[in-house]
PDB file of N, CA, C and O in Angstrom:
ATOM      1  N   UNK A   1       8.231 -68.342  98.673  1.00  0.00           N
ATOM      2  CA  UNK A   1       7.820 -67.885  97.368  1.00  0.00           C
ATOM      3  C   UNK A   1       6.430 -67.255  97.503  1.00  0.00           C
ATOM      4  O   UNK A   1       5.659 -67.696  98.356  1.00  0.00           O
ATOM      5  N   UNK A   2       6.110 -66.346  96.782  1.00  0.00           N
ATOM      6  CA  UNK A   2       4.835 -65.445  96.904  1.00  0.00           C
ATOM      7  C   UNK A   2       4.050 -66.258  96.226  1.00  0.00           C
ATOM      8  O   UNK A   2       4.513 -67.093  95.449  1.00  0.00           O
ATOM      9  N   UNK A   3       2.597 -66.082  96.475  1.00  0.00           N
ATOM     10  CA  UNK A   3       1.541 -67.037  96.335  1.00  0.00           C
ATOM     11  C   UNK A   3       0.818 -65.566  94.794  1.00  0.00           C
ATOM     12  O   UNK A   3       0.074 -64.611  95.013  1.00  0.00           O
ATOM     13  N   UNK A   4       1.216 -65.840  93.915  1.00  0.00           N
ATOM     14  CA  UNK A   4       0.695 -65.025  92.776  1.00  0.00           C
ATOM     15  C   UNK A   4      -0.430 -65.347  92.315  1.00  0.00           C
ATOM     16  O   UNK A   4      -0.634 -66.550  92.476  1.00  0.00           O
ATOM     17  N   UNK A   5      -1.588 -64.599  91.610  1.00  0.00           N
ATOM     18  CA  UNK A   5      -2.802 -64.532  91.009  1.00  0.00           C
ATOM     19  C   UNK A   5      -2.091 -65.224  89.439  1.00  0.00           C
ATOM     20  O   UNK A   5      -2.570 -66.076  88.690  1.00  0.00           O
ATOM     21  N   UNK A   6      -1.049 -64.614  89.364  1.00  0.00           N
ATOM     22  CA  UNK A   6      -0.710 -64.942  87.527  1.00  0.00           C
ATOM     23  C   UNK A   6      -0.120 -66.041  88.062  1.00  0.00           C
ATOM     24  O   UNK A   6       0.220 -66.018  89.244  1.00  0.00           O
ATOM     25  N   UNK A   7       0.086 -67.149  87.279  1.00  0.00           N
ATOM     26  CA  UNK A   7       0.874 -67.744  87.036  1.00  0.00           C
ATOM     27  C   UNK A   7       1.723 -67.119  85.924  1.00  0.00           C
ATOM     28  O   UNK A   7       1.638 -66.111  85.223  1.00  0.00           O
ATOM     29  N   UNK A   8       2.949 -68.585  86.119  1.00  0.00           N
ATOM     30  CA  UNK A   8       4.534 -68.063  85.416  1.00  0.00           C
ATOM     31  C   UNK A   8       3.988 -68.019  84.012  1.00  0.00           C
ATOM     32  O   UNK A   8       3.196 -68.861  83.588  1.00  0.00           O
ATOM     33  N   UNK A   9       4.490 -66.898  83.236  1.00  0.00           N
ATOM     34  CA  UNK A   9       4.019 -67.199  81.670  1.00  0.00           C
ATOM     35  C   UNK A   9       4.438 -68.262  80.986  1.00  0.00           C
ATOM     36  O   UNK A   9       5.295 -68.974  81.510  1.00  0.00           O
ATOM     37  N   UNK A  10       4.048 -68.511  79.994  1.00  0.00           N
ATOM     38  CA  UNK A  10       4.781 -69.666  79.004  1.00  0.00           C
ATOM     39  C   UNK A  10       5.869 -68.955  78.219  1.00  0.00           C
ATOM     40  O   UNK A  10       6.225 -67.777  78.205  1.00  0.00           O
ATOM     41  N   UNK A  11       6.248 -69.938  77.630  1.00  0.00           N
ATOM     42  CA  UNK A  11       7.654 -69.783  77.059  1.00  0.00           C
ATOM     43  C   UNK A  11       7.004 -68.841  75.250  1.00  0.00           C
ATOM     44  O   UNK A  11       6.201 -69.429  74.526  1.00  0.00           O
ATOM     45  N   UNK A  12       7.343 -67.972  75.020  1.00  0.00           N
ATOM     46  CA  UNK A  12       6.672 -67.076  73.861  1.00  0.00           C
ATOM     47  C   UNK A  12       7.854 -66.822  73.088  1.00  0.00           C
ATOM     48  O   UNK A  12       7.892 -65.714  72.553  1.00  0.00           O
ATOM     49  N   UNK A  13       8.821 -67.586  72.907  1.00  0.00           N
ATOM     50  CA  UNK A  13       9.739 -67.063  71.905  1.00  0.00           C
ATOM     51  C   UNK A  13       9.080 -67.646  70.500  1.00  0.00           C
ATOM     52  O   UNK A  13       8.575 -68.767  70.444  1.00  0.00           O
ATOM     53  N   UNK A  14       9.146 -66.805  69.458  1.00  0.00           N
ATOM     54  CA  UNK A  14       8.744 -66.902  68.547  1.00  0.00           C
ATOM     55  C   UNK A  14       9.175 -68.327  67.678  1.00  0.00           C
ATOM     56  O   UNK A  14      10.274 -68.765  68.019  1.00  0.00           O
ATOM     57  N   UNK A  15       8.653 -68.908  66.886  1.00  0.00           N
ATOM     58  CA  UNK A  15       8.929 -70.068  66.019  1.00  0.00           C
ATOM     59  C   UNK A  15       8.374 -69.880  64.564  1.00  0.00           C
ATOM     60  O   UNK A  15       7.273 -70.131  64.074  1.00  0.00           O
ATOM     61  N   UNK A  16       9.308 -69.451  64.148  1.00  0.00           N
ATOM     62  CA  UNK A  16       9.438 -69.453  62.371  1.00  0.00           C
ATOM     63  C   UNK A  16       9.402 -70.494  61.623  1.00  0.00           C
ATOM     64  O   UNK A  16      10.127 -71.487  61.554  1.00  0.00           O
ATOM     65  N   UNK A  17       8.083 -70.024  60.829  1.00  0.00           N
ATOM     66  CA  UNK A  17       7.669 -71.327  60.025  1.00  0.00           C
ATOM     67  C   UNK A  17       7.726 -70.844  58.476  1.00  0.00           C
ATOM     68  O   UNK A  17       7.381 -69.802  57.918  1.00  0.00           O
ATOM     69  N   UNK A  18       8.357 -72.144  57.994  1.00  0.00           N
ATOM     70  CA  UNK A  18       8.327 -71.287  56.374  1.00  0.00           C
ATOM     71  C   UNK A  18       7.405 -72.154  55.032  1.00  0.00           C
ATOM     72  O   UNK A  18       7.957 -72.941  54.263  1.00  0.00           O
ATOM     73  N   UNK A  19       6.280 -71.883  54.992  1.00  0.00           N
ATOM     74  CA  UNK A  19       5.636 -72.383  54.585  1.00  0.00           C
ATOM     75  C   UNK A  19       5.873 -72.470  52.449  1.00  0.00           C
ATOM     76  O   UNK A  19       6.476 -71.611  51.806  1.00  0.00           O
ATOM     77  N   UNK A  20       5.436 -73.287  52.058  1.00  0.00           N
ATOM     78  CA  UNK A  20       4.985 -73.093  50.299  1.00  0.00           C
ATOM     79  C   UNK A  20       3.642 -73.277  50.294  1.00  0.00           C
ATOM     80  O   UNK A  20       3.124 -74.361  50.559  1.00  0.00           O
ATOM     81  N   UNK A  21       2.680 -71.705  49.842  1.00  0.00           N
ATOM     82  CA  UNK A  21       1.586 -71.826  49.135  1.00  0.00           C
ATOM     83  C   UNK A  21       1.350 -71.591  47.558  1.00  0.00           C
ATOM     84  O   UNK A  21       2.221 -71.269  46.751  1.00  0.00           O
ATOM     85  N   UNK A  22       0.262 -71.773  47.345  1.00  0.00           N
ATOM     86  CA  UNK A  22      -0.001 -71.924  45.800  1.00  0.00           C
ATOM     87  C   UNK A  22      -0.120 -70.491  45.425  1.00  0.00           C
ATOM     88  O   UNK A  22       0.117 -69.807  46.420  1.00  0.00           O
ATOM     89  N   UNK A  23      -0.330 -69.937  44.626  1.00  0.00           N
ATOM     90  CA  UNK A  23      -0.314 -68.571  44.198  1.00  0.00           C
ATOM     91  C   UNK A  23      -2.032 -68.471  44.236  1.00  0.00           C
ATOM     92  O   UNK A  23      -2.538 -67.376  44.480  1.00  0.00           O
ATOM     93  N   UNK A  24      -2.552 -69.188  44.083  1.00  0.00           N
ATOM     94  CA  UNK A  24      -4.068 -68.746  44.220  1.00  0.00           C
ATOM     95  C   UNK A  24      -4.328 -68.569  45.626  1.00  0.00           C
ATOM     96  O   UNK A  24      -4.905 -67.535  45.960  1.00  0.00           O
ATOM     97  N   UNK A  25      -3.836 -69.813  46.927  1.00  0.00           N
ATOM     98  CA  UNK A  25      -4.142 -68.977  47.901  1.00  0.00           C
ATOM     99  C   UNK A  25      -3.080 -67.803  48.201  1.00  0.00           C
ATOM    100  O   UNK A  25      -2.964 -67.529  49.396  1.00  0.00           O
ATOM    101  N   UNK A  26      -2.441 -67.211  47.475  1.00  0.00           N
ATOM    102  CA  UNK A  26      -1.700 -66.145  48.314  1.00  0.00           C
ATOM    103  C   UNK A  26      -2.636 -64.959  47.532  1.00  0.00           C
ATOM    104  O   UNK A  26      -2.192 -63.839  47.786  1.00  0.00           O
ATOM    105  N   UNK A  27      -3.537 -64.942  46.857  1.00  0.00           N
ATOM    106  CA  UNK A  27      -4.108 -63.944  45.635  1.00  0.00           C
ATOM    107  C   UNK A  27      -5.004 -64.047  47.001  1.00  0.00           C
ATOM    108  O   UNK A  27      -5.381 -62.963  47.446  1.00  0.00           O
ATOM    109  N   UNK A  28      -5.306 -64.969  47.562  1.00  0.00           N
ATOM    110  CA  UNK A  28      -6.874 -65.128  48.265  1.00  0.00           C
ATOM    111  C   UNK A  28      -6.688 -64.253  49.835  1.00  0.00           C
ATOM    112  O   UNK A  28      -7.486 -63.546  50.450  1.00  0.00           O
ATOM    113  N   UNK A  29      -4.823 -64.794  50.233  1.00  0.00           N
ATOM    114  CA  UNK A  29      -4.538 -64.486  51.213  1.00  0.00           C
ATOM    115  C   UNK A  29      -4.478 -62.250  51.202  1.00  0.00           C
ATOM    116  O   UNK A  29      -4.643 -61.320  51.991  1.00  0.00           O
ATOM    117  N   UNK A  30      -4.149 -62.473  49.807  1.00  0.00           N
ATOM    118  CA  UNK A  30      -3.833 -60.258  49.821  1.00  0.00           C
ATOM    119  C   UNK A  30      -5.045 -59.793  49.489  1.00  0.00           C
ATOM    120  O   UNK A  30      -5.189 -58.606  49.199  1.00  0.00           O
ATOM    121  N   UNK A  31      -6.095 -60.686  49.488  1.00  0.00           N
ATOM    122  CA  UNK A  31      -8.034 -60.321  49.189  1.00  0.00           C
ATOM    123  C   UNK A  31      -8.047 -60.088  50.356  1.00  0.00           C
ATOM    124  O   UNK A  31      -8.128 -58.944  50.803  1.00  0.00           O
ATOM    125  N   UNK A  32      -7.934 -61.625  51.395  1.00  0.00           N
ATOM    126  CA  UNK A  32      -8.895 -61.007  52.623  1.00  0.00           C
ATOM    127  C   UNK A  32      -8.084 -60.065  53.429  1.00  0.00           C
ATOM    128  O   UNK A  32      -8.532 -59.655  54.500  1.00  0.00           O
ATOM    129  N   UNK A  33      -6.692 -59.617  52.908  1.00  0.00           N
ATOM    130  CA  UNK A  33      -6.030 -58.496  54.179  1.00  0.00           C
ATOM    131  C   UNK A  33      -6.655 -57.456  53.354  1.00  0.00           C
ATOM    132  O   UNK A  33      -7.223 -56.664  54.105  1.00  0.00           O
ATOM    133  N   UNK A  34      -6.737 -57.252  52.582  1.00  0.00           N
ATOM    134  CA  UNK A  34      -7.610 -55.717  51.333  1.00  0.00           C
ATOM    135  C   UNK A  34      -8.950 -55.698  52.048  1.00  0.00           C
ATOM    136  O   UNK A  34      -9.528 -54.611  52.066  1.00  0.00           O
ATOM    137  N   UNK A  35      -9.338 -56.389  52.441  1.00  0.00           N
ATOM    138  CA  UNK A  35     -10.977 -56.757  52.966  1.00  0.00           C
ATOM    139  C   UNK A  35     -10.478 -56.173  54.340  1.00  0.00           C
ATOM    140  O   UNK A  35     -10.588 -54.956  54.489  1.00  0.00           O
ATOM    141  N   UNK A  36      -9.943 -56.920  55.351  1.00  0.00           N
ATOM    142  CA  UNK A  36      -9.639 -56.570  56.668  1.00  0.00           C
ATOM    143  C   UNK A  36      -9.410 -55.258  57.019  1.00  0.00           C
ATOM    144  O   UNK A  36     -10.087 -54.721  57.896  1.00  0.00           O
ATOM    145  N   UNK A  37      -8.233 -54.490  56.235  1.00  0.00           N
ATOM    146  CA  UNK A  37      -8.117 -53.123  56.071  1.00  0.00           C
ATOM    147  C   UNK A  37      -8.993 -52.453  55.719  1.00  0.00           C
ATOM    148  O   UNK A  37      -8.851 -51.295  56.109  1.00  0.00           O
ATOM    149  N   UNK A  38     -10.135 -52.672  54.973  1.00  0.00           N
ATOM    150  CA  UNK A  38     -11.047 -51.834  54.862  1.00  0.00           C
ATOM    151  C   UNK A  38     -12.332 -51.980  55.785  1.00  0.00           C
ATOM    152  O   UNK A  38     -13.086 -51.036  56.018  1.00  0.00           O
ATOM    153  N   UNK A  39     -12.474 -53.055  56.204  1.00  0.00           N
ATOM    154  CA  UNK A  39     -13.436 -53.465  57.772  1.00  0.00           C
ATOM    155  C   UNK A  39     -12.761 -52.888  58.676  1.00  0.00           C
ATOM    156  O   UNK A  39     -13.598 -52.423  59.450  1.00  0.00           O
ATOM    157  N   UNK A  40     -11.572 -52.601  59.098  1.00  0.00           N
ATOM    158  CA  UNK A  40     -11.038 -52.385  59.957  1.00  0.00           C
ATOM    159  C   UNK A  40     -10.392 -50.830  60.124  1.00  0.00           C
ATOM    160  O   UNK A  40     -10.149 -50.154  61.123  1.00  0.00           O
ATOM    161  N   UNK A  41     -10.282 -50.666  59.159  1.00  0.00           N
ATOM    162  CA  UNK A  41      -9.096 -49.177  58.658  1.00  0.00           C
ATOM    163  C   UNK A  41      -7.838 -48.841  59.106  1.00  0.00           C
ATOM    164  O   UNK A  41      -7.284 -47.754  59.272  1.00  0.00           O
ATOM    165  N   UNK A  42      -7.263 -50.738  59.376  1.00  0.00           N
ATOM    166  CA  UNK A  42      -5.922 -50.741  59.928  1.00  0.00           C
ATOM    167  C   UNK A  42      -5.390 -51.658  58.702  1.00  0.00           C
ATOM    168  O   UNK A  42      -6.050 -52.650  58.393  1.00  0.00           O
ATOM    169  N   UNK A  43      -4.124 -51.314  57.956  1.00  0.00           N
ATOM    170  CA  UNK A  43      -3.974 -52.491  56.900  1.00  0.00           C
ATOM    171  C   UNK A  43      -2.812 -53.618  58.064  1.00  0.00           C
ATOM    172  O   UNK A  43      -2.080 -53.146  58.934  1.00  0.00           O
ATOM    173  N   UNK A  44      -2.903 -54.639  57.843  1.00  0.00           N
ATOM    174  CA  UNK A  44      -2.451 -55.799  58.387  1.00  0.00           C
ATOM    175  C   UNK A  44      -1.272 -56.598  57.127  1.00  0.00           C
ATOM    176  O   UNK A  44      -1.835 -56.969  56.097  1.00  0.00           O
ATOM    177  N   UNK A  45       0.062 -56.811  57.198  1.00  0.00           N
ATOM    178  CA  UNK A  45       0.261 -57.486  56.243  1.00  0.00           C
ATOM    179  C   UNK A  45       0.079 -59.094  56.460  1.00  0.00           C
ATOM    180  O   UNK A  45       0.074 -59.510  57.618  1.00  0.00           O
ATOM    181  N   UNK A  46      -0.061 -59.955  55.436  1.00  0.00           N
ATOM    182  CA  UNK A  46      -0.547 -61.451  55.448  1.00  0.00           C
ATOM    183  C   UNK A  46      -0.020 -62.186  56.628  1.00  0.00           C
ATOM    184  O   UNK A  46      -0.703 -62.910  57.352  1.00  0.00           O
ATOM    185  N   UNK A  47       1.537 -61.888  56.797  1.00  0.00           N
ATOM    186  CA  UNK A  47       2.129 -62.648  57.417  1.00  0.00           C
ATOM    187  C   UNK A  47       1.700 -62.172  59.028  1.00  0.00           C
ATOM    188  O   UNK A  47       2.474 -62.796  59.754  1.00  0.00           O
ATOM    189  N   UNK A  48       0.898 -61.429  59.775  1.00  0.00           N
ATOM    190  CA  UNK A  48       0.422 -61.313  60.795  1.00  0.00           C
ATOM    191  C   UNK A  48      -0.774 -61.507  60.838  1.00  0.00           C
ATOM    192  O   UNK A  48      -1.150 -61.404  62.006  1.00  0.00           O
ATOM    193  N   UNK A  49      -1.838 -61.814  59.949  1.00  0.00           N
ATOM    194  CA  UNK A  49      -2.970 -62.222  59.683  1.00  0.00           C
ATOM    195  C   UNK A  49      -3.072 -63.444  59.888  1.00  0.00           C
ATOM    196  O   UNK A  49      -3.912 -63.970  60.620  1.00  0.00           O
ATOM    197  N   UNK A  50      -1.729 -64.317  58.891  1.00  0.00           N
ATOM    198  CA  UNK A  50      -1.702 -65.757  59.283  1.00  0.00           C
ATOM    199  C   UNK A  50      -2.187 -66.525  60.239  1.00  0.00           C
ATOM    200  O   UNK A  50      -3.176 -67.257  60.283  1.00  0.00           O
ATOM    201  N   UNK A  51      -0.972 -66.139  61.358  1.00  0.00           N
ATOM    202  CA  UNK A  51      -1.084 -66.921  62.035  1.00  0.00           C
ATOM    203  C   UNK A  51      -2.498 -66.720  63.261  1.00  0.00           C
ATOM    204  O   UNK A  51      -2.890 -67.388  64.218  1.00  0.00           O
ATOM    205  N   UNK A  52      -2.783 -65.891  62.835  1.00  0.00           N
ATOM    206  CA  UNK A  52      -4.286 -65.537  64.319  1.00  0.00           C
ATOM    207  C   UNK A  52      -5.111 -66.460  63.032  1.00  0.00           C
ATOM    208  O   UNK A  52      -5.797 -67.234  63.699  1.00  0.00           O
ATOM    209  N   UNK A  53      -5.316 -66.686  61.965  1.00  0.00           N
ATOM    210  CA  UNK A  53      -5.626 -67.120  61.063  1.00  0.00           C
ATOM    211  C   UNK A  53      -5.711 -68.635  61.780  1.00  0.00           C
ATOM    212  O   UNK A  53      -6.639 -69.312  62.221  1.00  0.00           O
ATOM    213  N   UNK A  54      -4.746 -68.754  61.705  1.00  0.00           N
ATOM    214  CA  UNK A  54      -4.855 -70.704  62.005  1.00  0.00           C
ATOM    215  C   UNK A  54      -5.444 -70.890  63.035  1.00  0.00           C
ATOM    216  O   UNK A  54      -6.394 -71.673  63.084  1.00  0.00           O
ATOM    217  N   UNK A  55      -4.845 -69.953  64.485  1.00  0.00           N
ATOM    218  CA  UNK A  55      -5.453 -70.652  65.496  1.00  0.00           C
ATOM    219  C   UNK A  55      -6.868 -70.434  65.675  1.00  0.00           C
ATOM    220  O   UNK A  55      -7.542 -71.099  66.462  1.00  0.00           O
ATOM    221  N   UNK A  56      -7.406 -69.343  64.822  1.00  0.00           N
ATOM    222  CA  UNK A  56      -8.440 -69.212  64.794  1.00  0.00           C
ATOM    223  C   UNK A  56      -9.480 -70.735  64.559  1.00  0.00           C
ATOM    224  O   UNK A  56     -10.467 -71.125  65.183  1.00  0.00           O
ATOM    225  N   UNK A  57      -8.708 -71.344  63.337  1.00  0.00           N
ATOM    226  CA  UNK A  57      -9.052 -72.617  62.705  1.00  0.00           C
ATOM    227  C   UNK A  57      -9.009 -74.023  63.791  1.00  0.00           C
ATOM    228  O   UNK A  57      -9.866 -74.865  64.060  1.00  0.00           O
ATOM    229  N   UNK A  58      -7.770 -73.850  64.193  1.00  0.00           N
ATOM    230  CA  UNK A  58      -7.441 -74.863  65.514  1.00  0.00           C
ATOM    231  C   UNK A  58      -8.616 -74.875  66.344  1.00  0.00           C
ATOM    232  O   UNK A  58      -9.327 -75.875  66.448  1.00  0.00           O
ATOM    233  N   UNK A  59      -8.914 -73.416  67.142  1.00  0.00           N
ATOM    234  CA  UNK A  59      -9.857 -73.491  68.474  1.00  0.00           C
ATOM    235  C   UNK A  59     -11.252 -73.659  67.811  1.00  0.00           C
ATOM    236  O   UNK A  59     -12.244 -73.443  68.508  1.00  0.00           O
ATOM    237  N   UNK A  60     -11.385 -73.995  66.636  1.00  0.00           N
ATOM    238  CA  UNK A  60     -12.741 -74.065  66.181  1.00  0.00           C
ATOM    239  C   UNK A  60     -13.116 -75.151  65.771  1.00  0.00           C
ATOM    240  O   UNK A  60     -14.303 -75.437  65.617  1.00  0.00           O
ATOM    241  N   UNK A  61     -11.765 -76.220  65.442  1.00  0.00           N
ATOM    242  CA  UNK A  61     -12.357 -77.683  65.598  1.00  0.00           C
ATOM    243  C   UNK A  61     -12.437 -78.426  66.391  1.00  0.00           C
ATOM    244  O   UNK A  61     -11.461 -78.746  67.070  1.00  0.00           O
ATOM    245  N   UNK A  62     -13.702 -78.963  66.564  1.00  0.00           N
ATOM    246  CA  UNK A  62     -14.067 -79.469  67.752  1.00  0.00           C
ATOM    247  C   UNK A  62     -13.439 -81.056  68.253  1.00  0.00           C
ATOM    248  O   UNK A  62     -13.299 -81.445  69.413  1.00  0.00           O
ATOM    249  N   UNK A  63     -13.093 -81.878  66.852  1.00  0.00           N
ATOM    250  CA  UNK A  63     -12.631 -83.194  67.148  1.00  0.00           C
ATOM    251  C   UNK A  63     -10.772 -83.060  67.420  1.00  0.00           C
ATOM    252  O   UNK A  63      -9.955 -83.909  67.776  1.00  0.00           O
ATOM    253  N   UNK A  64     -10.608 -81.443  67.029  1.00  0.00           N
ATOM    254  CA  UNK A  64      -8.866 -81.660  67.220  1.00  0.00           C
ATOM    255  C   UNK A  64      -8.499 -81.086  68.979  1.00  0.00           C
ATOM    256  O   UNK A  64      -7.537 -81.226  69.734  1.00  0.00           O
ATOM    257  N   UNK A  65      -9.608 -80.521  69.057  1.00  0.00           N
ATOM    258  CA  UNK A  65     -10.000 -79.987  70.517  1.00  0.00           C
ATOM    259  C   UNK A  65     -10.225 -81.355  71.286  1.00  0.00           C
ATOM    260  O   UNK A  65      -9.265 -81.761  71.942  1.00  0.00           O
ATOM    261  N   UNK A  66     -11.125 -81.940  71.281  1.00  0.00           N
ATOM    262  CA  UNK A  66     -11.626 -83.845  72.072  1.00  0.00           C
ATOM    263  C   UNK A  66     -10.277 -84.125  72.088  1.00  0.00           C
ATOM    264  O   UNK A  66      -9.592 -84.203  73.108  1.00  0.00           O
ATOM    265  N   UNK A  67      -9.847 -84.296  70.806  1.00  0.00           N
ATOM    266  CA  UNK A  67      -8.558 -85.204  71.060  1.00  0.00           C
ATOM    267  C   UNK A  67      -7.199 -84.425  71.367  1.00  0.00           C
ATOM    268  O   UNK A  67      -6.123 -84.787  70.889  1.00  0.00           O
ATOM    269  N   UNK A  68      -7.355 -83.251  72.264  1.00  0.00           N
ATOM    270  CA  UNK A  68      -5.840 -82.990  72.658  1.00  0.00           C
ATOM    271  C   UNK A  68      -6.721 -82.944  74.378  1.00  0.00           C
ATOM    272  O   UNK A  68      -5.933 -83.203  75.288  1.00  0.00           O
ATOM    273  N   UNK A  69      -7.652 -82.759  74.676  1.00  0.00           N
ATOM    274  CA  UNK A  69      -8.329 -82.947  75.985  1.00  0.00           C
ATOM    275  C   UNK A  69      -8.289 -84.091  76.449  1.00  0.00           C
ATOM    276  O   UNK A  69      -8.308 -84.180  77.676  1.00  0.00           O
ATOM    277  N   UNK A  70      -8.210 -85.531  75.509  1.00  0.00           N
ATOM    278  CA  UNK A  70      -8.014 -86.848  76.042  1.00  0.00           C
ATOM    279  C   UNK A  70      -6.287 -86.939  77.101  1.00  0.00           C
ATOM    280  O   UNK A  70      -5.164 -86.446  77.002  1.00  0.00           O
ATOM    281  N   UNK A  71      -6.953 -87.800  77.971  1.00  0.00           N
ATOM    282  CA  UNK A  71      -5.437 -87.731  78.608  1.00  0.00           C
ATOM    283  C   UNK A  71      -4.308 -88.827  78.448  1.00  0.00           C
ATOM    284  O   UNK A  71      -3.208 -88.661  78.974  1.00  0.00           O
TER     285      UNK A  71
END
């Protein structure tokens, strides 16, 4: 077997999640893509915003970070 720089990718098949939000955050959620599109001058719809959205949230807490590093 060849000795590769990459390793094997992970498994990336998509996983559909179907969430219920409140109507105020979905008013909040078509603000900040109206905002993004105009910072950006690419419009984005919510549902691809989302999810870079969360993990954004994930890699930024630090105690949910400690505790998936514990072994």
């Amino acid at each position: 077997m060849a000795d590769l720089k990459l390793p094997q990718l992970p498994d990336r098949t998509p996983v559909k999640l179907i969430v219920t939000i409140s109507p105020d955050l979905h008013h909040a959620l078509i603000a900040y893509a109206a905002l993004y599109a105009q910072t950006y001058g690419r419009e984005e719809h919510i549902t691809e915003l989302v999810p870079a959205m969360l993990a954004g949230f994930l890699e930024s807490d630090r105690a949910f970070l400690r505790s998936r590093a514990k072994p």
